[in-house]
C-alpha positions, -999 to 999 in steps of 0.1 A, spaced: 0 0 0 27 24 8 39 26 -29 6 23 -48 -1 55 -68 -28 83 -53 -64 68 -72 -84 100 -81 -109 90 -50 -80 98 -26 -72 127 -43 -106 139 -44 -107 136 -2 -70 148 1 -79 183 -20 -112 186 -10 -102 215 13 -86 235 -15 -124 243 -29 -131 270 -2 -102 294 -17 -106 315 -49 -69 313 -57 -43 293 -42 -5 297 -48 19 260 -52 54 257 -39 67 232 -62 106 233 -62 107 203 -92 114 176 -64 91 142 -66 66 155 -40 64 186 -51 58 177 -87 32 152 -76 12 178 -59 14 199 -88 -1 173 -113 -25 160 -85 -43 192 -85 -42 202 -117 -60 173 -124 -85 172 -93 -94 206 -108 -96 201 -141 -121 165 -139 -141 184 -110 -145 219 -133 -132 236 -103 -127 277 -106 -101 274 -85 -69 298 -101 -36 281 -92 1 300 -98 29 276 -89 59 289 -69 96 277 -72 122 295 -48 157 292 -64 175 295 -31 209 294 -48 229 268 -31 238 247 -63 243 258 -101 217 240 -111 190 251 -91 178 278 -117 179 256 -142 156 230 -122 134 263 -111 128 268 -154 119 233 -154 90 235 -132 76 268 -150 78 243 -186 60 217 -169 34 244 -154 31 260 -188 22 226 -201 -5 222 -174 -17 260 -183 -6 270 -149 14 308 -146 46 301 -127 68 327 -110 105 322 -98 116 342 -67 157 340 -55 167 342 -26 192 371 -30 226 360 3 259 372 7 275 345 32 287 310 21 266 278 27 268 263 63 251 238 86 224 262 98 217 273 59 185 248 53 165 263 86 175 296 77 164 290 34 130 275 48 125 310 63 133 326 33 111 307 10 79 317 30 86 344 34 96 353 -1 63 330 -11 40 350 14 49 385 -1 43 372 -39 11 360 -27 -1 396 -11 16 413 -43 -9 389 -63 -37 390 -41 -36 351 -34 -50 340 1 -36 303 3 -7 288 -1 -1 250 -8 31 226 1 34 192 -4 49 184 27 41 145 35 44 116 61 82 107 58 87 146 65 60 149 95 83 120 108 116 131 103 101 167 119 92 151 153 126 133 152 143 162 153 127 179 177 125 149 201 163 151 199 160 189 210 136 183 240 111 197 223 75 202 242 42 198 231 44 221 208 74 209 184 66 174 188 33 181 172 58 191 143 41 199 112 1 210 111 -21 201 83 -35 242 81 -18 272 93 -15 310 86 14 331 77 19 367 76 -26 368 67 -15 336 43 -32 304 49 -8 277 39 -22 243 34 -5 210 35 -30 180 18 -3 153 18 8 152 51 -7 114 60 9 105 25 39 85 24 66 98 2 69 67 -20 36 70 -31 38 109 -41 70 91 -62 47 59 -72 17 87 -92 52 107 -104 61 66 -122 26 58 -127 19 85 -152 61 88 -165 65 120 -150 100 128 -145 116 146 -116 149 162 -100 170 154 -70 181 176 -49 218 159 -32 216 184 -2 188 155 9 217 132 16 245 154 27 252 142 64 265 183 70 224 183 74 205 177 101 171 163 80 200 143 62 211 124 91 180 119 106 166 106 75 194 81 74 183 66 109 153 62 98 155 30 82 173 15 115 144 30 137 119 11 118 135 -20 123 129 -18 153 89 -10 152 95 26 152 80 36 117 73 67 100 39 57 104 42 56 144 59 85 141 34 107 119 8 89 143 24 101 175 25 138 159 -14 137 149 -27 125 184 -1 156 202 -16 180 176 -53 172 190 -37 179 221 -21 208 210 -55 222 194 -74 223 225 -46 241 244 -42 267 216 -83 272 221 -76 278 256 -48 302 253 -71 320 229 -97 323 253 -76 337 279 -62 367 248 -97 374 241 -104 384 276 -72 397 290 -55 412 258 -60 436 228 -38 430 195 -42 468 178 -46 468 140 -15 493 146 6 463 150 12 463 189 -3 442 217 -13 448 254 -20 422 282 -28 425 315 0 414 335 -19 403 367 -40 380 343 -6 363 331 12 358 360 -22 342 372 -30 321 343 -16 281 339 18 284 331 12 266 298 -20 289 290 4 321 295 33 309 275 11 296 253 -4 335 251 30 350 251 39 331 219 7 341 200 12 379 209 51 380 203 44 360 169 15 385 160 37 415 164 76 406 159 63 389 121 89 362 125 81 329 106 104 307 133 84 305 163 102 311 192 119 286 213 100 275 241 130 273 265 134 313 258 99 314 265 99 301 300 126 321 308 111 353 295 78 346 316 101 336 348 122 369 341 83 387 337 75 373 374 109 381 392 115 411 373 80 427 365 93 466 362 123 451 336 120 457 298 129 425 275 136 417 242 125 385 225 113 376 186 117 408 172 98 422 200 102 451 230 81 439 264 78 465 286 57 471 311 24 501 306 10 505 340 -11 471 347 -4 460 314 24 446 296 30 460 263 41 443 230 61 461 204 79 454 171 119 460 179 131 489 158 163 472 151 199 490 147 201 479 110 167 497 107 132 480 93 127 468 54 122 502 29 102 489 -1 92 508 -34 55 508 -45 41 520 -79 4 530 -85 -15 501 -80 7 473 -68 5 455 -33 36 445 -11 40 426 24 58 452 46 82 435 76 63 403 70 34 425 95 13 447 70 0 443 39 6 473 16 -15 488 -12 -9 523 -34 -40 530 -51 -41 531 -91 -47 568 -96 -14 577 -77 9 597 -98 40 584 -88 58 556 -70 59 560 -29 85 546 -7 75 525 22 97 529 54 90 527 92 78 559 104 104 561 126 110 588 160 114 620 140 80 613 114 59 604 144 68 638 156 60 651 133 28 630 123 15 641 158 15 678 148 -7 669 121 -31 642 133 -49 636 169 -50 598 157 -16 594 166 -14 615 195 -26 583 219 -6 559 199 22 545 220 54 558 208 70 521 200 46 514 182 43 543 165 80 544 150 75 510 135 48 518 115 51 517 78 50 551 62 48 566 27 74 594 18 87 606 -12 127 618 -13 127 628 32 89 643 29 63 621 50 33 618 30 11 593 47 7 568 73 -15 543 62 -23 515 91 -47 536 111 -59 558 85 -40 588 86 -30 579 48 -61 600 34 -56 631 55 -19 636 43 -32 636 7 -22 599 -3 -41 567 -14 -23 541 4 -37 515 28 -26 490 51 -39 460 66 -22 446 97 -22 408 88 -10 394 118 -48 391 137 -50 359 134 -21 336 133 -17 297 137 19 281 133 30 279 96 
């Protein structure tokens, strides 16, 4: 059973959830299980008459010469399908090291996430399957991972206001390569799977040991799926306690009473902690739950103390506890825009410059001296706490502020721009 090709019934269940989206965006790098979910739902669409519009993704991360010539291969076999294809590089300065696969899986979603706001797409879809949930929870049962990270990789989650989808997660990789044979589809390997310099490498060697001894993929993926359901009602619970004891401000900035925190189940509150820091600091690597525990011990001994954690400032407001974006040394991402197009801003807001707009804007935080100087002008910004005022985005043109868009202000300072926080609702990736 494990190497029988996907029939069109199980395809028809495994895709099924695909239908509620208008548009959905696939990250198929030219691998075997990429390429199998590409032809999978070109085809589920097509026999079903679906109006679902599909764009595939590649992300040439650069690590090997041939990668861009794999990446054109994908956008032939998506022409063939009638499918637009868009490649987006990873643009690096350092040299490949042991740390450079976590850090590219970063960079593809978020490179993926902002093509999909510049293009108005609400899903995206991997094709992420059993043999990887397993290896996942491996990896993070070496680390001591909690609940959390042993749950390792959830069917549906949301990204920077992306959904992202994952259909083949219960599906064994040798059947993704058994529909890829079935139908003579050809397909690319990529040899940084077996380097042992890798992490996913060497854990994907023991894996063929481990299930000698009973310990499966299977088992494994199974073990992950019941600590999910677990994980679920936990996540529910740490919700409940946000929606009575915390505010997340379309301004990009959090508050939550502190009593309520120190108070709550120590799971329920770091639980709460990572959902707000998440939210705000726009990171797609959750942070690590050791940090965590010793950010809310640090909150309890040391309640008057400001910290840093996730691209975040904590400090406390009063009886609250405040949530910020970090305005970093380097400075926050500046971004052009011309009339009409849409951009993801520090991974946090979602950027639009209307059509009739004469001219290209530049997006940039707003920064101490513009919110100076946008509090002259506006009693909107006059209440707005000052961290998270500077790490707004703003529109200027040359060193002259023109608008500030995320709480309206845009209008008044004589610019059509808007901006959508799209951190409100965030589940892990």
């Amino acid at each position: 059973m494990n190497d029988l090709p996907i029939s069109e019934a199980e395809a028809r269940k495994l895709l099924a959830p695909l239908a509620a989206f208008p548009h959905a965006a696939l990250a198929v790098s030219g691998g075997p299980d990429s390429l199998a979910l590409l032809h999978l739902i070109a085809r589920w669409r097509d026999e079903r008459g679906q109006s679902l519009k599909l764009s595939v993704l590649t992300v040439d991360h650069g690590l090997r010469p041939e990668s861009r010539d794999e990446a054109k291969t994908v956008g032939r076999l998506a022409a063939e399908l009638g499918l637009p294809h868009a490649i987006l590089t990873w643009e690096r300065e350092d040299a490949v090291s042991a740390s450079i696969q976590a850090r590219a899986r970063v960079a593809r979603y978020e490179l993926m996430a902002a093509y999909c706001h510049a293009h108005d797409i609400p899903a995206l879809v991997t094709a992420h399957h059993l043999d990887d949930q397993a290896e996942t929870f491996l990896m993070r049962l070496k680390r001591g991972s909690g609940l959390d990270g042993l749950a390792a990789i959830p069917e549906r989650g949301v990204w920077a206001g992306i959904a992202i989808l994952r259909p083949l997660l219960d599906v064994p990789k040798a059947r993704l390569v058994a529909t890829l044979a079935a139908q003579n589809i050809p397909y690319a390997s990529d040899p940084s799977n077996a380097d042992p310099r890798f992490e996913r490498a060497r854990v994907r060697d023991s894996i063929e040991a481990l299930a000698r001894l009973g310990i499966t993929p299977e088992a494994l993926a199974l073990s992950a799926r019941r600590l999910r359901r677990a994980r679920e009602a936990l996540d529910r619970a740490a919700q409940d306690f946000l929606a009575r004891h915390s505010e997340l401000s379309e301004a990009g900035y959090a508050v939550v009473d502190r009593a309520a925190l120190a108070g709550a189940p120590q799971e329920i509150a770091l639980r709460a902690l990572a959902r707000l820091i998440g939210a705000v600091g726009g990171s797609e690597e959750p942070v690590r739950l050791a940090k965590l525990e010793a950010l809310l011990a640090s909150l309890t001994e040391n309640p008057d103390k400001t910290h840093t954690l996730g691209r975040c400032r904590l400090e406390p407001i009063g009886e609250r506890l405040g949530i910020f974006r970090e305005a970093r040394a380097h400075g926050l991402p500046v971004l052009s825009l011309k009339p009409g197009e849409r951009a993801l801003w520090d991974n946090r807001f979602r950027i639009e410059l209307g059509r009739g707009e004469p001219m290209p804007i530049m997006v940039r935080a707003l920064g101490e001296a513009g919110l100076k100087e946008l509090r002259k002008r506006s009693l909107i910004a006059v209440a707005l706490p000052r961290f998270a005022g500077r790490t707004l985005p703003a529109c200027w043109r040359n060193d002259e502020l023109i608008g500030v868009p995320a709480f309206g202000a845009a209008s008044s300072l004589g610019v059509d721009c808007r901006a959508t926080f799209v951190n409100t609702e965030r589940r892990p990736a």
